[in-house]
C-alpha positions as a Markdown table, in Angstrom:
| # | Residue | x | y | z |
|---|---|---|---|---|
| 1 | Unk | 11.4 | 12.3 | -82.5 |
| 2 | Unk | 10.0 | 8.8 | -83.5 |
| 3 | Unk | 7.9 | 9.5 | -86.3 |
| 4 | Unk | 4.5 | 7.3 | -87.0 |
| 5 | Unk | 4.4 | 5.0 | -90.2 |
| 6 | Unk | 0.8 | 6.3 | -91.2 |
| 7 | Unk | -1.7 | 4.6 | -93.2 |
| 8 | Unk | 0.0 | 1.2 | -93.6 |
| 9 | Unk | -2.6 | -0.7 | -95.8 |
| 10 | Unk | -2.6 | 2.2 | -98.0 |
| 11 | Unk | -0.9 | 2.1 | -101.4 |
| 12 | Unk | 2.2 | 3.8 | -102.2 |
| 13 | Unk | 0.7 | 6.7 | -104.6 |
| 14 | Unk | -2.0 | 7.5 | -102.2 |
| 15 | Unk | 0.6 | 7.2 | -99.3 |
| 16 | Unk | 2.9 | 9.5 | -101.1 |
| 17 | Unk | 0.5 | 11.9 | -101.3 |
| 18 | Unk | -1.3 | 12.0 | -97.6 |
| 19 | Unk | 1.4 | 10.7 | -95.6 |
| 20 | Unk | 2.5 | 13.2 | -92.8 |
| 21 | Unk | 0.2 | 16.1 | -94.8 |
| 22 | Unk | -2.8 | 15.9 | -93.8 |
| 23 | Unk | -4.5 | 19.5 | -94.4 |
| 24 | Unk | -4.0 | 22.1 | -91.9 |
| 25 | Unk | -6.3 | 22.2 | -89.1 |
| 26 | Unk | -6.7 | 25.9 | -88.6 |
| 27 | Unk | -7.2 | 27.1 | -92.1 |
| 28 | Unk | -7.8 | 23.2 | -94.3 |
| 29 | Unk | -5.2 | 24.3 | -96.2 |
| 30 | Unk | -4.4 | 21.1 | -99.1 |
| 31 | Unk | -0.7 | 21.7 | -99.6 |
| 32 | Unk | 1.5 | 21.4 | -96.5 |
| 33 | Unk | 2.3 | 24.5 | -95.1 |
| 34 | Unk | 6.2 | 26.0 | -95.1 |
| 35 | Unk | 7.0 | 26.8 | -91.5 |
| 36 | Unk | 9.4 | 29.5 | -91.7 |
| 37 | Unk | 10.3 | 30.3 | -88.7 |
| 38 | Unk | 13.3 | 30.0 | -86.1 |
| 39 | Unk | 11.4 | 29.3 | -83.1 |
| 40 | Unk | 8.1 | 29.1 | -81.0 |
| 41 | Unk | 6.1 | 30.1 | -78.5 |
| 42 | Unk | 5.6 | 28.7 | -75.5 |
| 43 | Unk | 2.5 | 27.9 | -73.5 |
| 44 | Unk | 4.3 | 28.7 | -70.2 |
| 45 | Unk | 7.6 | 27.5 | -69.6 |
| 46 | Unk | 8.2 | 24.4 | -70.7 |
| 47 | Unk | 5.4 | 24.1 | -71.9 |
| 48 | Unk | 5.8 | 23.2 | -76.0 |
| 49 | Unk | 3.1 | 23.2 | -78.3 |
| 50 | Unk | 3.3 | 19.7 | -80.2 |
| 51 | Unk | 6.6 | 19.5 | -79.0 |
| 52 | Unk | 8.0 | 22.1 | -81.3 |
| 53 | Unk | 10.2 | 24.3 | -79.6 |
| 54 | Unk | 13.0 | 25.1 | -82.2 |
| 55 | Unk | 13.5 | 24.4 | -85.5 |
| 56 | Unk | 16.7 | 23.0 | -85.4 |
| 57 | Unk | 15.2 | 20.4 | -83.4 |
| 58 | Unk | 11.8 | 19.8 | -85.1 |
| 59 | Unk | 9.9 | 21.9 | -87.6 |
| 60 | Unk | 6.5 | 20.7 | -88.5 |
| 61 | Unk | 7.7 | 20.6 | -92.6 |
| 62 | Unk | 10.6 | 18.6 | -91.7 |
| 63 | Unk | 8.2 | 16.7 | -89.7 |
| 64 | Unk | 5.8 | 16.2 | -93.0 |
| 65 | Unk | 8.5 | 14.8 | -95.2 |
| 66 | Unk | 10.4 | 12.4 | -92.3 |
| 67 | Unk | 6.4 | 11.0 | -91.9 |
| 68 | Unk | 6.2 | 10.7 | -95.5 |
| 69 | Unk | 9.9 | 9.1 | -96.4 |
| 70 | Unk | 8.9 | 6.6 | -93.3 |
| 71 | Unk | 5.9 | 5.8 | -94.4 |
| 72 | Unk | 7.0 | 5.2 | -97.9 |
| 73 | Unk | 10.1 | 2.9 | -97.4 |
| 74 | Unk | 7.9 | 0.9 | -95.1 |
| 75 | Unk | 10.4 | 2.3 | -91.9 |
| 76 | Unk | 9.6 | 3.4 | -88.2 |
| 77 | Unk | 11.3 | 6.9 | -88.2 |
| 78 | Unk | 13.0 | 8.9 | -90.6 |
| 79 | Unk | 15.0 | 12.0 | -90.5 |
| 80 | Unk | 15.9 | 14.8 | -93.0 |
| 81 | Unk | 18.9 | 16.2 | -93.6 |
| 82 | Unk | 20.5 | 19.3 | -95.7 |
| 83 | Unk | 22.1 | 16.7 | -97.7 |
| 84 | Unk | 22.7 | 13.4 | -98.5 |
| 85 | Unk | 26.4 | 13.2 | -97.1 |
| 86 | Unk | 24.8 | 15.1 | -94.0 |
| 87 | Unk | 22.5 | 11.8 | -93.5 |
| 88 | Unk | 25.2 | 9.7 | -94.0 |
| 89 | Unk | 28.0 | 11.4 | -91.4 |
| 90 | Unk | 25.3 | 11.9 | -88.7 |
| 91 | Unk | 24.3 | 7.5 | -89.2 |
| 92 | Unk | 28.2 | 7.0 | -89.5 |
| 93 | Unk | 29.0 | 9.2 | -86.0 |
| 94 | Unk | 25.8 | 7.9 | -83.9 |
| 95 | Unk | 26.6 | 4.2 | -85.1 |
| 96 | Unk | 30.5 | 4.0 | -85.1 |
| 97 | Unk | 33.7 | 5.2 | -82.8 |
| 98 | Unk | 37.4 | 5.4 | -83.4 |
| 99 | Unk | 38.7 | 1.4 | -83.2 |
| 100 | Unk | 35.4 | 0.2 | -85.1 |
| 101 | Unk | 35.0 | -0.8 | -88.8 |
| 102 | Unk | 32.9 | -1.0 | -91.8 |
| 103 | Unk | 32.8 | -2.8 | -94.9 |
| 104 | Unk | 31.6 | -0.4 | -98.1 |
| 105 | Unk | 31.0 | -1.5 | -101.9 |
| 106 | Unk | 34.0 | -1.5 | -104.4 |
| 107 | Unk | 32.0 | 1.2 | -106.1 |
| 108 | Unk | 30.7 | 3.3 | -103.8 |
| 109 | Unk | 29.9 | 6.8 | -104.6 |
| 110 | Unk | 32.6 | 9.2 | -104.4 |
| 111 | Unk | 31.2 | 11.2 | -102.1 |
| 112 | Unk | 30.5 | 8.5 | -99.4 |
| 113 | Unk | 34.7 | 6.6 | -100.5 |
| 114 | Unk | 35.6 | 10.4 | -99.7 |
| 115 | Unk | 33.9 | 10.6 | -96.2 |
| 116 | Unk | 35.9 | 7.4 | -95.4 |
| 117 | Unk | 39.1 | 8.1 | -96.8 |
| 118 | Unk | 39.4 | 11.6 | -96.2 |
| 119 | Unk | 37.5 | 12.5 | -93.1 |
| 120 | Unk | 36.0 | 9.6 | -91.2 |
| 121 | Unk | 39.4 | 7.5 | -91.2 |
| 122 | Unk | 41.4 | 10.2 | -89.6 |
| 123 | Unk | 38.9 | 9.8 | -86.5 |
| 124 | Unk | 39.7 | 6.1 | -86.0 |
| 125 | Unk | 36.9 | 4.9 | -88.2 |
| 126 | Unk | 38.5 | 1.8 | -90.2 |
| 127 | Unk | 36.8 | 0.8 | -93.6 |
| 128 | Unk | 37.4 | -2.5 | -96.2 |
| 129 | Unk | 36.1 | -2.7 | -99.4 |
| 130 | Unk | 34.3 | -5.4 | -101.1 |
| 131 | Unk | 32.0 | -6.4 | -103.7 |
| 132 | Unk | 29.0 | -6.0 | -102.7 |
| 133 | Unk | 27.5 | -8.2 | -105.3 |
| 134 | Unk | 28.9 | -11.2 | -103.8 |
| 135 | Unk | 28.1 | -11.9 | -100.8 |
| 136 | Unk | 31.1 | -14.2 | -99.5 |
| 137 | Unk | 33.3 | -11.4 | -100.8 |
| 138 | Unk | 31.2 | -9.0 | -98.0 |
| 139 | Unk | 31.6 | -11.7 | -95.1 |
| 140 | Unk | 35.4 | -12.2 | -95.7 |
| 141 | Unk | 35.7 | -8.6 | -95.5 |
| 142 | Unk | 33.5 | -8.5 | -92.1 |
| 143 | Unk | 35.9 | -8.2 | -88.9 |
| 144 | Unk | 33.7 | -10.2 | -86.2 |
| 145 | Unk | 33.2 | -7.7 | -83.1 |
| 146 | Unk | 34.9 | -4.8 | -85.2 |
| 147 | Unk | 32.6 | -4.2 | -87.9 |
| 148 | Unk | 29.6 | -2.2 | -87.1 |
| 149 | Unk | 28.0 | -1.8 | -90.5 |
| 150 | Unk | 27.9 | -3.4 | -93.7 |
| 151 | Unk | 27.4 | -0.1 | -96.0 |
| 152 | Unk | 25.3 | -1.0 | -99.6 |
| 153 | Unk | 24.1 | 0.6 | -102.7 |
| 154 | Unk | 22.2 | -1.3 | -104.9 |
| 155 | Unk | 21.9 | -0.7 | -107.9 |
| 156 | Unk | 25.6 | 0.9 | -107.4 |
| 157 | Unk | 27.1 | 4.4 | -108.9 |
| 158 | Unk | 27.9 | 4.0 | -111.7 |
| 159 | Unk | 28.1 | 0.3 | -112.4 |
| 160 | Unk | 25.0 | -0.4 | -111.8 |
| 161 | Unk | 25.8 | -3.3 | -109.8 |
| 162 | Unk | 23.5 | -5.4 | -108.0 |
| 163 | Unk | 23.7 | -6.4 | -104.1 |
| 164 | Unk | 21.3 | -9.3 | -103.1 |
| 165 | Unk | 19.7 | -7.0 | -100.4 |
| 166 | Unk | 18.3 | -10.4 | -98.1 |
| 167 | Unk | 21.7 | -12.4 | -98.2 |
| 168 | Unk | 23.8 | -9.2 | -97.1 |
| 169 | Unk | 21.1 | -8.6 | -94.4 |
| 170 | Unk | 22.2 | -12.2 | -93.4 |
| 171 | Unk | 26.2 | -11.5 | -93.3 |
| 172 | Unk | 25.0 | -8.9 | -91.5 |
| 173 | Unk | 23.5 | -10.1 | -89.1 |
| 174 | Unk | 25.6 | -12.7 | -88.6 |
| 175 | Unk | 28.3 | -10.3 | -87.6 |
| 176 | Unk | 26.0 | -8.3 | -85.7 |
| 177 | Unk | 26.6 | -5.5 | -87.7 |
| 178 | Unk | 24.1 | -3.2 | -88.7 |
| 179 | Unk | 23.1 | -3.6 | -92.7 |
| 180 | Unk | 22.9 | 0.1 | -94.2 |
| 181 | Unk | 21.0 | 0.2 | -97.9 |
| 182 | Unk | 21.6 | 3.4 | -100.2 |
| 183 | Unk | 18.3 | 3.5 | -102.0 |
| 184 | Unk | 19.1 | 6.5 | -104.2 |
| 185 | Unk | 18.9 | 5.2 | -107.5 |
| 186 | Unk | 16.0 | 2.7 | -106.9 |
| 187 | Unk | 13.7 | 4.8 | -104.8 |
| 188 | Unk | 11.5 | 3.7 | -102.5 |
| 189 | Unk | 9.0 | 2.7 | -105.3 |
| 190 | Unk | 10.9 | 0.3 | -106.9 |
| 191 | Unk | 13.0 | -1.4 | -104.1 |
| 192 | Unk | 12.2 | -1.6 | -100.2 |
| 193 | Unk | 15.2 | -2.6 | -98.8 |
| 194 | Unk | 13.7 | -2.6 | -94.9 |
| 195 | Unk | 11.5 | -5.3 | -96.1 |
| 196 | Unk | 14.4 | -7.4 | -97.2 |
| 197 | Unk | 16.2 | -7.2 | -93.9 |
| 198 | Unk | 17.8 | -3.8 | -94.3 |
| 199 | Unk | 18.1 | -1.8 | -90.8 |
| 200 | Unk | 18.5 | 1.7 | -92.0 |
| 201 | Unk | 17.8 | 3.1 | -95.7 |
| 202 | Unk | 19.7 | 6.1 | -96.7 |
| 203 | Unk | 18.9 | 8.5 | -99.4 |
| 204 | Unk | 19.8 | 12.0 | -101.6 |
| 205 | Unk | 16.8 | 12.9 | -101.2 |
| 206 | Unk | 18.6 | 15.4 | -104.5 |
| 207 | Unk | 17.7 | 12.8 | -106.8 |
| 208 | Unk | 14.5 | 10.8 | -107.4 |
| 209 | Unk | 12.9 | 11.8 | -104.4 |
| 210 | Unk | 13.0 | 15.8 | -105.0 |
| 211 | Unk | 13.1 | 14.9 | -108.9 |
| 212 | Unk | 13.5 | 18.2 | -110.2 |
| 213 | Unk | 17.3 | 19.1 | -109.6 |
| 214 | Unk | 15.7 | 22.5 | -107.6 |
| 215 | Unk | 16.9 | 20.9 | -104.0 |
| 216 | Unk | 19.5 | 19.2 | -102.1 |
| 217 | Unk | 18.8 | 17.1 | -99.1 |
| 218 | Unk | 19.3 | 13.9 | -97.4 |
| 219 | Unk | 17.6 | 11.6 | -95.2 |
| 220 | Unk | 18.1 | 8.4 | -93.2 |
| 221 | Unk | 15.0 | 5.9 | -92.3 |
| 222 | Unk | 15.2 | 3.3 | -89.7 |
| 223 | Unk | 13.4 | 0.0 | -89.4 |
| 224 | Unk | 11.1 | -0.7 | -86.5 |
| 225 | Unk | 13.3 | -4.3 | -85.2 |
| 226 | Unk | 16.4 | -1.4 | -85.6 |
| 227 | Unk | 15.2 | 1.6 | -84.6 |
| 228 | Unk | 13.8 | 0.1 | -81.3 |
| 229 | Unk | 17.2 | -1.9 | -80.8 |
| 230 | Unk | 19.1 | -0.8 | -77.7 |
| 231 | Unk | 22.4 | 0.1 | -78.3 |
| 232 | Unk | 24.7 | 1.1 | -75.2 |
| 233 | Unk | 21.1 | 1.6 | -73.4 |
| 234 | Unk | 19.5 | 3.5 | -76.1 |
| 235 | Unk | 17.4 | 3.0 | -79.2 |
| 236 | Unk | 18.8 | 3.7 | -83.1 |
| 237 | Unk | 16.1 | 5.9 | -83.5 |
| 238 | Unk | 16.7 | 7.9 | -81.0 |
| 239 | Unk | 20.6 | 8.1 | -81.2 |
| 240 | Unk | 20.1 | 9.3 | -84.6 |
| 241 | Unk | 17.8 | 12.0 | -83.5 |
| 242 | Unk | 20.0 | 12.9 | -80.7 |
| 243 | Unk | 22.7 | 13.0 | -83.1 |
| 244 | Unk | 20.7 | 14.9 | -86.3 |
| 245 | Unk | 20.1 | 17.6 | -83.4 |
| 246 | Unk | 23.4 | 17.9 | -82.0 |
| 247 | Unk | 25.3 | 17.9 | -85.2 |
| 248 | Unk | 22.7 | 20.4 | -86.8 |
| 249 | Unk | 22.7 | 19.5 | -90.6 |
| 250 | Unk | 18.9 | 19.7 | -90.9 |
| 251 | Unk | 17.2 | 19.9 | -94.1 |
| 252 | Unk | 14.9 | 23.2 | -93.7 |
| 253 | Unk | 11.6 | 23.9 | -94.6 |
| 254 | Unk | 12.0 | 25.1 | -98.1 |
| 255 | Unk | 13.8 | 22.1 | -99.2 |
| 256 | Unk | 11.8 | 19.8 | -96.8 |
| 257 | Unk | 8.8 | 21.4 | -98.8 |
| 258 | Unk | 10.3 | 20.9 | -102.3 |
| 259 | Unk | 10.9 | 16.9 | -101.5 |
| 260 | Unk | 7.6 | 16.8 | -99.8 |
| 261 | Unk | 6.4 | 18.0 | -103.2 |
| 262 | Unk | 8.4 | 15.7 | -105.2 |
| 263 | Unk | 7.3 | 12.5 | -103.4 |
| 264 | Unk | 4.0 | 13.6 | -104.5 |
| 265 | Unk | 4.7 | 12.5 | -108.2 |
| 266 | Unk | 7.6 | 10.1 | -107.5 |
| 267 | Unk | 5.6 | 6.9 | -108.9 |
| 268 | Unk | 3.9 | 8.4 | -112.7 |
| 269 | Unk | 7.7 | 10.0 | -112.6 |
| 270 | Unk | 9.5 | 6.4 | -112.0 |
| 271 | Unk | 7.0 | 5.0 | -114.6 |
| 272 | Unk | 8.4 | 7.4 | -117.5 |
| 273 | Unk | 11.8 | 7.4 | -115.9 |
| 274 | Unk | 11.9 | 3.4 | -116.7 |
| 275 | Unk | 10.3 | 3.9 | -119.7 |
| 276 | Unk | 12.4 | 5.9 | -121.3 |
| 277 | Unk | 16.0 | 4.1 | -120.0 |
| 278 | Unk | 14.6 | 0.1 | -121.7 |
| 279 | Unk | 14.3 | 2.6 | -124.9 |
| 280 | Unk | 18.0 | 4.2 | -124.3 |
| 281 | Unk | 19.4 | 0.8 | -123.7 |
| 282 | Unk | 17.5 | -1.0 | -126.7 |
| 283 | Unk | 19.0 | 1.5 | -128.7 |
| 284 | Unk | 22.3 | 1.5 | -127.6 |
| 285 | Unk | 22.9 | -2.2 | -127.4 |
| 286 | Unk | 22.8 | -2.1 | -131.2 |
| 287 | Unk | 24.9 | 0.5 | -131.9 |
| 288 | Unk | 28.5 | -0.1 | -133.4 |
| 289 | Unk | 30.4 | 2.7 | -131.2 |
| 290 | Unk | 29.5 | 1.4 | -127.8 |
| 291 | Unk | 31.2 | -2.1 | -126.8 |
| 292 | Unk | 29.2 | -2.4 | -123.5 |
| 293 | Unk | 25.7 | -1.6 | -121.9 |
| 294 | Unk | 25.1 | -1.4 | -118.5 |
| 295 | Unk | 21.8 | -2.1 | -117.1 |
| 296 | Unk | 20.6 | -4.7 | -114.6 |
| 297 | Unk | 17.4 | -5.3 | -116.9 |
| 298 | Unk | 19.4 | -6.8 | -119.5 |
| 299 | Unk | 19.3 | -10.2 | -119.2 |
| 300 | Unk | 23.1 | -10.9 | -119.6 |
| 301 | Unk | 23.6 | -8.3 | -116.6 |
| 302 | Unk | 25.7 | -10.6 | -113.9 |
| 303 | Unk | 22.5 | -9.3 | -111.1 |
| 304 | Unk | 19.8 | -9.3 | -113.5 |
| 305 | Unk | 18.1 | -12.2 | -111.7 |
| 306 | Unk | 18.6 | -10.7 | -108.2 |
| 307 | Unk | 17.2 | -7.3 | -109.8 |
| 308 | Unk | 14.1 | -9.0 | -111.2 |
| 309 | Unk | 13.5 | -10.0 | -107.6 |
| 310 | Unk | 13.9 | -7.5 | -105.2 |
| 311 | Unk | 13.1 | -4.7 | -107.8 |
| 312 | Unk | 9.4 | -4.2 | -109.4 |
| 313 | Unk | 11.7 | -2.2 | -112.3 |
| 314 | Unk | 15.4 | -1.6 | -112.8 |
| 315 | Unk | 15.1 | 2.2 | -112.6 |
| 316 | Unk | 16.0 | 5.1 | -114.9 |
| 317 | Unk | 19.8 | 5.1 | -114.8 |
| 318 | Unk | 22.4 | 3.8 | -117.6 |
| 319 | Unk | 26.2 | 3.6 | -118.0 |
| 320 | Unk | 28.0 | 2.5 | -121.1 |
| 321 | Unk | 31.1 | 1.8 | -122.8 |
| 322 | Unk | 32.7 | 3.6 | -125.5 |
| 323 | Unk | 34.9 | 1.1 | -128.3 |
| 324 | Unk | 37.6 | 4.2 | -129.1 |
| 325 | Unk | 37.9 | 4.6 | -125.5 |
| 326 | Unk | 38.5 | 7.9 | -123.3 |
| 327 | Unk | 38.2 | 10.5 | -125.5 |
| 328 | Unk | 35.3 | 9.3 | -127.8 |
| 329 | Unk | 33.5 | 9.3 | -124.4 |
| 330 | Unk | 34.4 | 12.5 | -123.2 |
| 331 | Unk | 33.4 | 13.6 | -127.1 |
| 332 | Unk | 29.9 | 12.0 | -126.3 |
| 333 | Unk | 29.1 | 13.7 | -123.4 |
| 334 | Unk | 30.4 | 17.4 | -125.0 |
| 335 | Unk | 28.1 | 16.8 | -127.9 |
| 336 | Unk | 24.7 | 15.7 | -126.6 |
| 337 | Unk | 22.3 | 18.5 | -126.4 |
| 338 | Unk | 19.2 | 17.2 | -125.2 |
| 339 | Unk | 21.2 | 15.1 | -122.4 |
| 340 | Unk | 22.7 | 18.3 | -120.6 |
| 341 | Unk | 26.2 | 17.7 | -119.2 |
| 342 | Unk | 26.0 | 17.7 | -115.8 |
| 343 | Unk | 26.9 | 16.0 | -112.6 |
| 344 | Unk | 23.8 | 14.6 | -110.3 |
| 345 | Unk | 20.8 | 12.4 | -111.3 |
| 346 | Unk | 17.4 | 11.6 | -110.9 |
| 347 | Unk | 15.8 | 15.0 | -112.2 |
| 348 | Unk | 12.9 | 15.3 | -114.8 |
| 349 | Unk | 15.9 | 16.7 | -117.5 |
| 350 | Unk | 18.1 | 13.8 | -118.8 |
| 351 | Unk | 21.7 | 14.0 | -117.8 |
| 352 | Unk | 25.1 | 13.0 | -119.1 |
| 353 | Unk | 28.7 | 13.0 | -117.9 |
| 354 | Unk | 31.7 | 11.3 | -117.5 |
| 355 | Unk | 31.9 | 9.6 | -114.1 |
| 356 | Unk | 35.9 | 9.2 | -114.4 |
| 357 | Unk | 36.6 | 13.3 | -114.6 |
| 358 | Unk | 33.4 | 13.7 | -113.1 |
| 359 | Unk | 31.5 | 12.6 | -110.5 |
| 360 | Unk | 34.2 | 9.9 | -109.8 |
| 361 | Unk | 37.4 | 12.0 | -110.0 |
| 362 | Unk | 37.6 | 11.5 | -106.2 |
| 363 | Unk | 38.1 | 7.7 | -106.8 |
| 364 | Unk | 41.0 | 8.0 | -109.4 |
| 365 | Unk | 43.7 | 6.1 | -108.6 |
| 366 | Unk | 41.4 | 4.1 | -106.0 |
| 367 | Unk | 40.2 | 0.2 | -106.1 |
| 368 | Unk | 36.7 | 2.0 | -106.7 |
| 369 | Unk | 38.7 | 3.9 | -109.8 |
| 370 | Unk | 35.7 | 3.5 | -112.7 |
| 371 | Unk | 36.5 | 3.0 | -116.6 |
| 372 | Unk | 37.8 | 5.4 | -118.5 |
| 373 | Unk | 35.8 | 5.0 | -121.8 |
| 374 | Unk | 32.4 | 5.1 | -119.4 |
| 375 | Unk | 29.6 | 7.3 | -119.7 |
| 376 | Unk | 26.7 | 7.5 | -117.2 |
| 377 | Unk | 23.1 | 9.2 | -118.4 |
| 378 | Unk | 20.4 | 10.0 | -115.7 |
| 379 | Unk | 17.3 | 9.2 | -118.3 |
| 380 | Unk | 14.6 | 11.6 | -118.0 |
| 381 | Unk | 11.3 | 11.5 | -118.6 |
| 382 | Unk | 11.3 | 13.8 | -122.3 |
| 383 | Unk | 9.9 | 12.7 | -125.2 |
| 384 | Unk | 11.6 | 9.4 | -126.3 |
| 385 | Unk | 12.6 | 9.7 | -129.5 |
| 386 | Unk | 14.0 | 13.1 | -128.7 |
| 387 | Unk | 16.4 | 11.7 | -126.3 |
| 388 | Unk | 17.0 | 9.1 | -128.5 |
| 389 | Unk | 18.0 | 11.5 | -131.8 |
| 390 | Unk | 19.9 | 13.2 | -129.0 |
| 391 | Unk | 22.2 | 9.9 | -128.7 |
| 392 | Unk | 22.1 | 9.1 | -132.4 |
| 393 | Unk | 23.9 | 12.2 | -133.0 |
| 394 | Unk | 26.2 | 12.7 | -130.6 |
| 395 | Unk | 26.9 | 8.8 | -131.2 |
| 396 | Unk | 28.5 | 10.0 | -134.8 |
């Protein structure tokens, strides 16, 4: 179900707010209504109300937040999903069949290198990695007529490295391949890929979006030049939605509700979120125990220009390096207190772990295998000098 980009010369706060939720017009209820239910009745057979006929298919919550994520990353349709590997297998299995190929970052997440390695690839679905933030090193990788997607995240998990979102879209193209943009850890308000050249964004809507580590969901969002692109006699948009129905991994209307709510304060959150990380790393750049910071808005970060370009800020996340290596980072992450230890990101608590026995175990071993003496922190949006005490401490 193609879903209107509403209110396109408004900003993105106000758009976050009143995009697909207007108030209800039976009772003027404010807040979006959760639609619990299964089905609906119909006005004679056939005969749907709004097109809602079961909520597999559509449910007007779902519909709110699809309106909403569409409208927000500037996109012709989205869709919602129970999570964010659902949203990526159901782009992966309308886009791609057994013979094709796609080229994926040299450190993807874990999650998405697993869907590859360990379930896609046993379909037929070939994959090569590359850096993503080099171009040429994405085009060598590209199989002309083979390659159906060039597959980015930007900034990447948990290097933080930066793809050049408008050159890729190029190599892309190019190949006629279709250029997919993981905006998880920017968020729609600080990077819009689609406006860059990107044909389809893909997000956890878990993380930023949700922002309060209370939901899990997903959701793809298509551009208008992609979404109306006929593919074997069909549009993107609507293969995706034949393909979100068929396959079934919806997000429902709690959690569609929960995002919907998030969305609401995703800017002031963003704001505090950015805020608080340029304190972290200011703070850890000078301390004796860590040998590297990892942010693109440092200046010596190797994408820091590119960043500065196609990001208004360089987001809330921050990996560093430990100088006594594996187990002074593992100590790290066991003694922080204010930082809880746990896997995820993009909540309102700050969050620390270990990607390589962590969130990256999956990659061990891998050429996306991350460094052992790293540490990744989601920075939330505390107090600052709480957070910061926090690291001084569990520093040593």
């Amino acid at each position: 179900m193609p879903n209107p980009h509403h209110m396109t010369a408004a900003g993105f706060e106000t758009r976050a707010i009143h995009a697909g939720q207007a108030p209800d017009p039976r009772t003027g209820a404010v807040g979006s209504p959760i639609y619990a239910t299964s089905t609906y009745k119909q006005d004679g057979v056939g005969g749907l109300r709004e097109g809602y006929e079961y909520s597999r298919t559509a449910n007007p919550t779902r519909t709110a937040l699809e309106e909403c994520l569409a409208s927000l990353e500037g996109g012709h349709s989205g869709f919602a999903f129970a999570s964010g590997m659902a949203a990526e297998d159901t782009l992966l299995r309308a886009v791609c069949g057994p013979g094709d190929h796609v080229v994926i970052p040299d450190d993807a997440y874990g999650g998405t290198f697993r869907l590859f390695a360990r379930v896609l690839e046993r379909w037929g679905l070939a994959y090569s990695v590359a850096s993503i933030t080099d171009p040429r090193s994405v085009e060598a990788a590209v199989q002309p007529g083979r390659t159906k997607v060039v597959w980015v995240e930007t900034p990447t998990n948990p290097l933080l490295g930066i793809a050049d979102i408008a050159a890729l879209a190029e190599v892309a193209r190019r190949a006629g391949a279709l250029l997919v943009v993981d905006n998880t850890f920017a968020s729609p308000y600080l990077q819009q890929p689609i406006g860059l050249g990107a044909d389809v964004i893909v997000h956890s809507t878990t993380k930023y979006c949700g922002g309060h580590s209370d939901v899990v969901g997903g959701a793809l969002v298509v551009s208008a030049e992609a979404a109306n692109a006929d593919g074997d006699g069909e549009s993107l948009a609507a293969r995706l939605a034949f393909h979100q129905n068929s396959m079934g991994a919806v997000a429902g209307p709690f959690d569609s509700w929960l995002v919907l709510r998030g969305l609401k304060t995703l800017a002031v959150r963003m704001d505090r979120h950015c805020d608080n990380a340029e304190r972290v790393v200011e703070f850890l750049t000078g301390h004796p125990a860590v040998s590297e910071v990892i942010f693109p808005g440092l200046p010596e970060h190797p994408g820091h220009e590119v960043a500065k370009r196609q990001m208004t800020r360089f987001g809330g996340m921050v990996s560093f390096r430990l100088r006594d290596g594996e187990k002074a980072a593992v100590e790290v992450c066991e003694r922080a207190r204010v930082f809880t230890l746990g896997e995820s990101l993009g909540g309102v608590e700050s969050l620390i772990e270990h990607p390589g026995r962590m969130t990256h175990a999956s990659v061990a071993g891998s050429a996306l295998e991350v460094p052992v003496d790293l540490v990744r922190l989601s920075v939330g949006i505390e107090t600052v000098s709480d957070l910061l005490a926090d690291l001084e401490q569990a520093l040593g």
